[in-house]
N, C-alpha and C positions, 0 to 999 in steps of 0.2 A: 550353494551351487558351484561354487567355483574350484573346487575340488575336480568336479567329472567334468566343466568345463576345460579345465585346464590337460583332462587325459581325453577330449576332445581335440584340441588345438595340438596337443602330441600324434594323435590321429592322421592329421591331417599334414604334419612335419613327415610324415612315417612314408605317405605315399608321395610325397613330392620330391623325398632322399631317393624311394622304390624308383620313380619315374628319373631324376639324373644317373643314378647306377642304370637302367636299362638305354638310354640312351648314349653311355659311355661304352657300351658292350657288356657290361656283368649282368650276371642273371641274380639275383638275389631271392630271399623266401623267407615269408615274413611269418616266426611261430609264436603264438597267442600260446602262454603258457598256464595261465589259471594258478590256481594253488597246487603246484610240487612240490613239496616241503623238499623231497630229496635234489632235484634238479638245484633251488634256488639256494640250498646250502652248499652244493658244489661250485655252481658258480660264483656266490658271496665269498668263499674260499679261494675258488682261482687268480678273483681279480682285487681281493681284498675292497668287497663292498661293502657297506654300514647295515648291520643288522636289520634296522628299521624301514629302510627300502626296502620294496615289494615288485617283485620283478612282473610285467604284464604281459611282455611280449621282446622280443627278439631277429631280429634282422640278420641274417649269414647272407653274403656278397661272398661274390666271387667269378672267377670264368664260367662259362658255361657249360657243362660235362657235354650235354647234348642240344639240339634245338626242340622250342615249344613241339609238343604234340599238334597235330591242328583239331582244333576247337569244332567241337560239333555243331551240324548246324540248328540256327535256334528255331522256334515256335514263331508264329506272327505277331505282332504286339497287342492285335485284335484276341487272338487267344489266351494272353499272357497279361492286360491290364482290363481293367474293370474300371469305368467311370459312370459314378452315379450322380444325379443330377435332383435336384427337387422343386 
């Protein structure tokens, strides 16, 4: 288990860099890449990465072009969680 453990604990590195980049001002977006073969051989290319690293995801920082959209509003929690009891 400590394989997906460990891309866990990267997880969790990933939103806490997301949360100081946003409170420095940059807006940053974080893409979950899957298997690209073409994507991750261009980038293994660019930055001269090791073949046998397996890219997961990706982080772009920077200023921010525009301001967040505003977020719709949500459902009540009564409608949106379900607790069963026995």
């Amino acid at each position: 288990m400590f394989p997906q453990w460990s891309e866990h604990a990267d997880a969790m590195s990933q939103v806490q860099i997301w949360t100081a980049l946003e409170l420095e001002g940059f807006g940053a977006n974080l893409q979950h890449m899957g298997a690209i073969p073409a994507a991750e051989d261009a980038i293994r290319k660019e930055w001269d990465i090791p073949a046998d690293w397996s890219l997961k995801a990706n982080m772009n920082f920077g200023g921010m072009a525009q301001d967040h959209p505003p977020k719709p509003a949500k459902l009540p929690t009564e409608e949106t969680v379900k607790v069963y009891t026995s």
